[in-house]
MARPA-774755 format. One record per residue: residue in three letters; x, y, z of N, C-alpha, C, O in turn. Coordinates in steps of 0.001 Angstrom, whole numbers, plus 500000, padded with zeros to 6 digits. Layout:
# MARPA-774755
AlaXYZXYZXYZXYZ
...
//
This chain:
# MARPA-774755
Unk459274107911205664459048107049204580458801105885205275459695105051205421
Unk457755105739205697458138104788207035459681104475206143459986104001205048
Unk460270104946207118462194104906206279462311103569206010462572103014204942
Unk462043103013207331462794101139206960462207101103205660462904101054204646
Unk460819101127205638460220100835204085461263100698202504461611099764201781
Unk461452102046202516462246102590201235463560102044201054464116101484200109
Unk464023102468202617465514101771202342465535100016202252466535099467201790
Unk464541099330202654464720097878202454464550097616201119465165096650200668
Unk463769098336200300463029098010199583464425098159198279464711097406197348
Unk464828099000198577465951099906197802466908098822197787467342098251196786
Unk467202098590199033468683097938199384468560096224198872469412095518198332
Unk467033095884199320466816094244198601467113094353197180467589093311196730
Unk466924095682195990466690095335195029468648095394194774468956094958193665
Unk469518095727195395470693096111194822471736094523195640472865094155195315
Unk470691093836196859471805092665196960471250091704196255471671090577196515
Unk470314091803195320469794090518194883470523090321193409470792089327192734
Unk470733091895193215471798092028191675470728092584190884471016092943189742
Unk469516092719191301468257092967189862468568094604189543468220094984188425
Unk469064095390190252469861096936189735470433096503188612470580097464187858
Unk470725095765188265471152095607186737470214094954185594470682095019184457
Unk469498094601185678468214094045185492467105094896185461466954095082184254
Unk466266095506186025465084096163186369465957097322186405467018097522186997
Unk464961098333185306465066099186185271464937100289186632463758100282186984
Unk465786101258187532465045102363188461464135102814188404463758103356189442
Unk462785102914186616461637103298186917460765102403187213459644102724186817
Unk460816101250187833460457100370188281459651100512189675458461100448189982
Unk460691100705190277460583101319191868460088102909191667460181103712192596
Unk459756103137190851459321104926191009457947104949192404457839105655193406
Unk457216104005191937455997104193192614456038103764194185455464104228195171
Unk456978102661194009457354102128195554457924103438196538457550103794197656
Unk459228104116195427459600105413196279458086106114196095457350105130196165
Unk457559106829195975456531107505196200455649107096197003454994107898197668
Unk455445105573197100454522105609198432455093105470199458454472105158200474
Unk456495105677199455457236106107200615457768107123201510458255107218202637
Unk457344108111200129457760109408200548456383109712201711456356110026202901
Unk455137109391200499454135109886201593454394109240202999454173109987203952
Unk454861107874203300454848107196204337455417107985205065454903108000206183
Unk456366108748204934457659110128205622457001111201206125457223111652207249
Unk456020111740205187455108112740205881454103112560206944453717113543207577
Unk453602111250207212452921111170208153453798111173209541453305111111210668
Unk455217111259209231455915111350210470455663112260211812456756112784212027
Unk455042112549212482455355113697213322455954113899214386455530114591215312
Unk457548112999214326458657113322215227459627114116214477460433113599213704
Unk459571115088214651460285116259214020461965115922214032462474116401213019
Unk462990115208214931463766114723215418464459114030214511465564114299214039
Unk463353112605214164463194111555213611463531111929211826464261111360211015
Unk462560113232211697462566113209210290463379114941209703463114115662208741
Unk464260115045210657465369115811210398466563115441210083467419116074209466
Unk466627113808210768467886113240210530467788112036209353468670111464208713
Unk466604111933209354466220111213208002466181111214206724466597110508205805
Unk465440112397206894464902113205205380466558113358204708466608112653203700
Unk467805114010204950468831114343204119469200112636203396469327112444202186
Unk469277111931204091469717110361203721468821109782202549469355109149201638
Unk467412110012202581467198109495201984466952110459200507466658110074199376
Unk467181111727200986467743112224199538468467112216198555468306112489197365
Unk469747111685199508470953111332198278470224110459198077469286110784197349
Unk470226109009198552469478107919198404468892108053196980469282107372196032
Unk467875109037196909467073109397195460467873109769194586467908109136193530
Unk468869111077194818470032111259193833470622110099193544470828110080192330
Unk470984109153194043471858107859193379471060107019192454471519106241191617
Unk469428107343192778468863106051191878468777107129190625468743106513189559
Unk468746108122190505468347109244189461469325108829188553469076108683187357
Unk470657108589189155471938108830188422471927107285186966472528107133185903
Unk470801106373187822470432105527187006469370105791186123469148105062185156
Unk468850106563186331467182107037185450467249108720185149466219109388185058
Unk468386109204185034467995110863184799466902111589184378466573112773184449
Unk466443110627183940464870111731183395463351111512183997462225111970183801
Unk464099110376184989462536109855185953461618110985186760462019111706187673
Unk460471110956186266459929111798186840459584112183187832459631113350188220
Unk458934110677188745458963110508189489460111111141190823460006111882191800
Unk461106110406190212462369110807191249462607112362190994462997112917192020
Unk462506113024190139462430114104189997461782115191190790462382116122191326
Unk460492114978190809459530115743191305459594115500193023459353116339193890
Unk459974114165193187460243114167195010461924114823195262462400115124196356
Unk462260114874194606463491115666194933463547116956194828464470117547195389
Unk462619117637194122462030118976194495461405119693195131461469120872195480
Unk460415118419195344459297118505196507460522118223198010460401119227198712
Unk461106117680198372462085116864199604463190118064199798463406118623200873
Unk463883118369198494464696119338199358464033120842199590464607121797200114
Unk462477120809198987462400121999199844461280121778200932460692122712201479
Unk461118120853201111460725120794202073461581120881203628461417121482204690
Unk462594119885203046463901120301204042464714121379204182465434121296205177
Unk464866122475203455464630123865203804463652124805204303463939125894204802
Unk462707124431204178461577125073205320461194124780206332460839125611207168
Unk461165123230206553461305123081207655462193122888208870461901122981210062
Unk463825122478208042464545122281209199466025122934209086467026122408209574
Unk466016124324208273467109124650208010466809126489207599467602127389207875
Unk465350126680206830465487128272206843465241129109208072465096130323207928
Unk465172128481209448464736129229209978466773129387211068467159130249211858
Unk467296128468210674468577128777211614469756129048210464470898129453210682
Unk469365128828209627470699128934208774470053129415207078470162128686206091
Unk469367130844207080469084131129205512469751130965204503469168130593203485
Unk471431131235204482472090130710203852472227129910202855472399130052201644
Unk472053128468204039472402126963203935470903126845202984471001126258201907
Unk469443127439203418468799127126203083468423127310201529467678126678200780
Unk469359128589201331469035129365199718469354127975198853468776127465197893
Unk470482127605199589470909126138198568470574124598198180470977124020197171
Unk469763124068199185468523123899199069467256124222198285466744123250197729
Unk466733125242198154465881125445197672465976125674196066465105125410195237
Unk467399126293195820468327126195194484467574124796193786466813124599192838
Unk468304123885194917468136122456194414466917121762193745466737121081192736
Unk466008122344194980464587121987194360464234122459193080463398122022192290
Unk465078123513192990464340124421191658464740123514190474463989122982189658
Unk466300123445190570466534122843189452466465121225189392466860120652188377
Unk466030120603190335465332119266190026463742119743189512463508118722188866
Unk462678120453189372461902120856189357461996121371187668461139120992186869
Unk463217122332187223463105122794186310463864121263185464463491121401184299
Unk464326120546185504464843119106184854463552118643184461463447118306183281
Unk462504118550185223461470117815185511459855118802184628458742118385184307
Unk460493120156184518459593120989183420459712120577181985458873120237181150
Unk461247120736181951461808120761180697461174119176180086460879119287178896
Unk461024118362180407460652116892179732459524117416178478459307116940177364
Unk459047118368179052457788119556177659458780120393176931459123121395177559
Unk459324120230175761459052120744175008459068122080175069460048122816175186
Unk457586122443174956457104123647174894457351124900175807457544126101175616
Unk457222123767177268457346124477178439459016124801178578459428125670179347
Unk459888124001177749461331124358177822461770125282177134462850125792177432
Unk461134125661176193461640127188175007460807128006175986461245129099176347
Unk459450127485176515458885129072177574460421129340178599460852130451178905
Unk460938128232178922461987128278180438463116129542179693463595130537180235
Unk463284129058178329464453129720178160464191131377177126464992132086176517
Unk462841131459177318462823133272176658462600133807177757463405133562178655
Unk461559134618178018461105135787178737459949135530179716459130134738179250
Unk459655135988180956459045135678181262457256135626180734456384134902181217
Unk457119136550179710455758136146178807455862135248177629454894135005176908
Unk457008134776177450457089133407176663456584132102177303455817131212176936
Unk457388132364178508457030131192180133455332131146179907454887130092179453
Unk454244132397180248453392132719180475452674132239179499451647131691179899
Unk452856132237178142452173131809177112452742130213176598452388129788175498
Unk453450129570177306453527128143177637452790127430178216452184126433177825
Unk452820127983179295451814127731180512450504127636180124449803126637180289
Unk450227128477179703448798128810178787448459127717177898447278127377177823
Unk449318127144177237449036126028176695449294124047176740449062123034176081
Unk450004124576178188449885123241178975449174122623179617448644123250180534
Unk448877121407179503448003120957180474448064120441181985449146120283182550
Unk446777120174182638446976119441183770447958119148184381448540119687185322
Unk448235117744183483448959117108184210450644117819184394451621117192184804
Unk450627118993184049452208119708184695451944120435185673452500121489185984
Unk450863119760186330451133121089187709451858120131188916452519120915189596
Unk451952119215189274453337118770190315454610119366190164455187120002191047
Unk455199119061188584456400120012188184456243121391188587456888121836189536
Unk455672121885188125455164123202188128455204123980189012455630125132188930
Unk454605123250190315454024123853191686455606124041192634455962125058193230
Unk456486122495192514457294122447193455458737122973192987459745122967193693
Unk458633123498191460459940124176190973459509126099191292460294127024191501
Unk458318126111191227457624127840191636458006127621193079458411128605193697
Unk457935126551193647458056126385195347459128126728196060459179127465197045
Unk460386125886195255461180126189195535462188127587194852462970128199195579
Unk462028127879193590462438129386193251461579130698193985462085131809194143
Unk460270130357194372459813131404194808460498131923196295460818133066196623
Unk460617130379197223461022130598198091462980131012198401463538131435199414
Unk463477130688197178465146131134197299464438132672196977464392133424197951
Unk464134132954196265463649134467195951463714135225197205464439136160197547
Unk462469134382198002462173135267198750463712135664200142463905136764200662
Unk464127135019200269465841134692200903466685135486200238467821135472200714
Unk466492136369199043467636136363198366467047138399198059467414139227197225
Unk466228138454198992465590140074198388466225140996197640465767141632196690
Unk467681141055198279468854142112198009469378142067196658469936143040196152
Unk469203140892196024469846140182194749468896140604193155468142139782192634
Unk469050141513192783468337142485191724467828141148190809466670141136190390
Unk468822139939190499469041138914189548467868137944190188466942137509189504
Unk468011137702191398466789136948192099465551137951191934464544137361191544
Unk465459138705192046463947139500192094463423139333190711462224139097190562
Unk464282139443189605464264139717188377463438138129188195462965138108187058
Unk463202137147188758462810135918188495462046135674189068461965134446189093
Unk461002136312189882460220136482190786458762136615189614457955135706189809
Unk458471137332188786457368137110188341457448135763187183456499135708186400
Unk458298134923187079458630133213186488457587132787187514456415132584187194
Unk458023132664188689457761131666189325456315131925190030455617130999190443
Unk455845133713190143453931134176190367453350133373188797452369132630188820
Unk454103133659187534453342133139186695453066131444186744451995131024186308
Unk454122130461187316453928129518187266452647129269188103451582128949187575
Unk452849129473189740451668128975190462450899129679190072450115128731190030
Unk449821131170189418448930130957188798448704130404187914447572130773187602
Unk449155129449186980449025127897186474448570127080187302447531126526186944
Unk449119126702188640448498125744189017447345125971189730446490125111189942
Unk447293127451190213446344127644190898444756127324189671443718126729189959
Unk445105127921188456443966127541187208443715126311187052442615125759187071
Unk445308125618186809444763124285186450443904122982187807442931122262187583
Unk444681123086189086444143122613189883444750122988191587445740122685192254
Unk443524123802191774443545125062192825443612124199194186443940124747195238
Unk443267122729194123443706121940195322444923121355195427445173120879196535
Unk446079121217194248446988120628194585447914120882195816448210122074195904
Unk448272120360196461449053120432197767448456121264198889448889122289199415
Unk447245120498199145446774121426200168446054123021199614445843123859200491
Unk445774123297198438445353124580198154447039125477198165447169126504198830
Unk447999124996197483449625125231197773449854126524197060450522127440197538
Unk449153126561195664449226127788194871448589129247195984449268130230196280
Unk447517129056196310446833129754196784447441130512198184447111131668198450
Unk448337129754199020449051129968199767450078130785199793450250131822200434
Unk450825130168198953452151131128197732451688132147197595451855133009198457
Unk450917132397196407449901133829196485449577134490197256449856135681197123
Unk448894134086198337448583135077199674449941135288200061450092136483200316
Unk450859134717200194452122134869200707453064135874199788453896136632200287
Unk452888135798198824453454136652197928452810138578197875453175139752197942
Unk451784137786197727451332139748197922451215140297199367451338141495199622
Unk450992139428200210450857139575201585452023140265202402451786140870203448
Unk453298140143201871454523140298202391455255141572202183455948142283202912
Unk454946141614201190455404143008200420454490144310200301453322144271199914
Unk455294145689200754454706146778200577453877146668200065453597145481199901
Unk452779147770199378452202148233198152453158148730196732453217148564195513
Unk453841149459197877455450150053197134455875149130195894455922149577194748
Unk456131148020196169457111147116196175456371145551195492457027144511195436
Unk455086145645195074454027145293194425452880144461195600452035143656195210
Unk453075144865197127451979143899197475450423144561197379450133145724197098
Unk449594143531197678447918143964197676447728142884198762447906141669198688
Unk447278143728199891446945142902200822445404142566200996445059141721201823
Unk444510143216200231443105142236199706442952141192198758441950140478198730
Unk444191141044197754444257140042196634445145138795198085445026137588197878
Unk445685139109198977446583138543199500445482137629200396445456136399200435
Unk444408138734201243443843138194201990442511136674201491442137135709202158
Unk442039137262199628441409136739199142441978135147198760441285134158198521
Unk443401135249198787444046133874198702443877133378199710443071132460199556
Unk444331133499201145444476133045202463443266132173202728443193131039203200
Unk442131133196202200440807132579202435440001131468201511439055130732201792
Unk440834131664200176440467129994199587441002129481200398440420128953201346
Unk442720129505200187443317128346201061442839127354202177442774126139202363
Unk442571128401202752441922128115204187440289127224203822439928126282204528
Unk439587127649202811438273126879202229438702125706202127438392124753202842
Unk439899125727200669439762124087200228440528123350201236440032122227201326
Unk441378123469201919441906122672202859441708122353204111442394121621204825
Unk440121123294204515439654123309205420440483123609206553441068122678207107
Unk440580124500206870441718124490207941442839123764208297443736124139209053
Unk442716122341207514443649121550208017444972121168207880445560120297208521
Unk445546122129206694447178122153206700447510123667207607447101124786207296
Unk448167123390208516448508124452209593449295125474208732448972126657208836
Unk450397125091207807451415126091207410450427126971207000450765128111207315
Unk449441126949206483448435128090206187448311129318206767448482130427206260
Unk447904128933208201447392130134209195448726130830209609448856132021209890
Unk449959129604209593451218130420209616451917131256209121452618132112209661
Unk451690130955207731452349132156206296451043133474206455451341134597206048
Unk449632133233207061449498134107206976449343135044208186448742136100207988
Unk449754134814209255450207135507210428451741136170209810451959137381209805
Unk452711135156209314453945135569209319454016136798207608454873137644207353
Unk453145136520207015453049138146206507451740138632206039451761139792206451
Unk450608138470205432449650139603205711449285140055207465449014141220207756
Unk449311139454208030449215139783209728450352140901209819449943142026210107
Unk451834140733209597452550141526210209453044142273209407453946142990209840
Unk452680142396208014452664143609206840452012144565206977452368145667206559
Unk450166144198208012449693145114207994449410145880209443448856146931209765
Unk450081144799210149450113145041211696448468145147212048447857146083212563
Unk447922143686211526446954143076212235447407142100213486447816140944213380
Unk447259142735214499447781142070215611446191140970216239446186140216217212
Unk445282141198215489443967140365215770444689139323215143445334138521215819
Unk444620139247213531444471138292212984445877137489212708445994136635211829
Unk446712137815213416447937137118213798447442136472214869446827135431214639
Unk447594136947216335446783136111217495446000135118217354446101134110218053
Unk444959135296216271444023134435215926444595132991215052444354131799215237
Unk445424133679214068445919132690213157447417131408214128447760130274213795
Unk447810132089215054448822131405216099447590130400216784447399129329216208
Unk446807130699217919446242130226218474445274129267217656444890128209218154
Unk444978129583216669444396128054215520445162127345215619444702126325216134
Unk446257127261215392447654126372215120448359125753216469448931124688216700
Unk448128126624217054448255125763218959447677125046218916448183123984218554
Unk446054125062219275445197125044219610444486123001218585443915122101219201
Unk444799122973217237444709121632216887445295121031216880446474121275217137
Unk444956120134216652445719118439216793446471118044215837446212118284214658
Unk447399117448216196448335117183215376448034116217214758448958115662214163
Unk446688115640214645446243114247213659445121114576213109444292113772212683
Unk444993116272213077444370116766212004444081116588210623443085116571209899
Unk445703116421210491445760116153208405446405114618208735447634114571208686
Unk445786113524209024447044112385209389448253111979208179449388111694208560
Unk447987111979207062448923112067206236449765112750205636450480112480204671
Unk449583114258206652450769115130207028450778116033207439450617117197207072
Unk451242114881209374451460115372210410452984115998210615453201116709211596
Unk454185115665209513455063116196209627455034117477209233456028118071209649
Unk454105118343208427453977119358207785453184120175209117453357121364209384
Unk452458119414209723451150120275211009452665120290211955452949121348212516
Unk453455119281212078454502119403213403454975120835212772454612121858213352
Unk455968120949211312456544121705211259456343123114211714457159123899212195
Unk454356123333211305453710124450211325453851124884213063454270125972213459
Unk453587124230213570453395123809215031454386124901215430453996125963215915
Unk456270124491215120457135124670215171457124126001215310457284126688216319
Unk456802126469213549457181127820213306456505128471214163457170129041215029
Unk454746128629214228454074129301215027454633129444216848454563130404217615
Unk455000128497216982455686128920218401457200130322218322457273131208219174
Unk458108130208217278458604131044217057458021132569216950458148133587217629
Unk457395132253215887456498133366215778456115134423216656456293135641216672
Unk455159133046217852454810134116219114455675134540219631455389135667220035
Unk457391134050220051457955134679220957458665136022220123459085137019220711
Unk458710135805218463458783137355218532457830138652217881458119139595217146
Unk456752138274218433455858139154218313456248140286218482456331141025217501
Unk456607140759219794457190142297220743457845142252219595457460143395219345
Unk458638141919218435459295142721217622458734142919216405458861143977215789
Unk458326142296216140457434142050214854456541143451215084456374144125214067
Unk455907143985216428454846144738216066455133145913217011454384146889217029
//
């Protein structure tokens, strides 16, 4: 965030006394162009020990604005981001809870609709025929509450109750993928390839519907968000024991620059990250 940013900005407004005065949706936009300021980080170090602080940080101003959207949607978007990048890969666990989090800052942040809140609470073709009649502008909510339930899902395989919620959260991101197929990098599209990509046939995957995602993805974002080539090495590559197009999809991700996407180089570091994992366990993977 360039951090100093947020936190000065935060901390001037609470010694001057105007926290009682000025409303927290005030500062919504200030936090938001701070968050992005955070993603351009690419000291991985830097923004491991950061990122948790300035989360509560957001939880405390929420506690003044509960229904801010703003603060909402970065707190869905933030803690799962901080489970994927700096916590599911050593501690799944720790991370399921996390990603919990996102969901239900995400689902706080659905519910402000109405419509979309009686879809939350029937069936998943109630959800489906909500969706259907929402617009646009709910795909941020949308994207980073599917983001983060899809991804506790996927952590949680064994759990009949988690699986059981698994086509909620395919129906959400094909919403966003309809309503707007570029948000977050081509993010729906990713999910998707990642979703069918991973799983048997058995077990509902299609690894040509999987591969056909990978390859928008990869269109609208032009190569340039790395987690891309990573989710799809780390499962259509090793679902189908394409050992080409794993190799290929690692060595893309070596191979560029980390000031590829400059406004988020913390997301290319993270990718960076995983893909080095990756390669060293290939010999098992295949």
């Amino acid at each position: 965030m360039r951090i100093p940013t947020l936190c000065s900005a935060v901390t001037a407004l609470f010694l001057s006394g105007c926290i009682q005065t000025i409303a927290t949706d005030t500062v919504g936009d200030i936090v938001d162009d701070g968050f992005v300021g955070f993603t351009e980080e690419q000291d991985l170090e830097l923004a491991r020990q950061a990122l948790p602080a300035n989360l509560k940080l957001l939880e405390v101003m929420l506690k003044n604005s509960p229904d801010n959207p703003t603060i909402l949607r970065l707190l869905s978007q933030g803690y799962s981001s901080y489970a994927l990048g700096f916590v599911e890969d050593q501690d799944p666990v720790r991370a399921r809870i996390f990603y919990l989090r996102a969901r239900d800052y995400g689902l706080r942040l659905m519910r402000r609709n109405g419509d979309l809140a009686r879809g939350l609470d029937g069936t998943a073709d109630d959800l489906k025929r909500a969706l259907a009649r929402a617009s646009a502008d709910e795909v941020p909510g949308v994207f980073w509450t599917a983001f983060g339930w899809g991804s506790y899902i996927q952590l949680t395989l064994t759990d009949p109750d988690a699986l059981a919620d698994l086509p909620r959260a395919e129906a959400m991101m094909h919403f966003v993928d309809r309503n707007d197929s570029a948000y977050y990098y081509a993010g729906a599209s990713l999910f998707l390839g990642t979703l069918y990509g991973s799983r048997s046939k058995f077990l509902g995957g299609d690894y040509d519907v999987s591969r056909a995602y990978f390859d928008r993805a990869l269109r609208i974002n032009r190569r340039a968000f790395l987690m891309t080539q990573v989710y799809c090495a780390k499962s259509l590559a090793v679902q189908t024991l394409d050992e080409e197009l794993f190799d290929r999809m690692i060595a893309e991700v070596d191979s560029a620059s980390i000031d590829l996407l400059p406004e988020n180089r913390l997301a290319n570091a993270i990718a960076k990250e995983k893909a080095a994992r990756l390669k060293e366990r290939k010999p098992e993977l295949f």
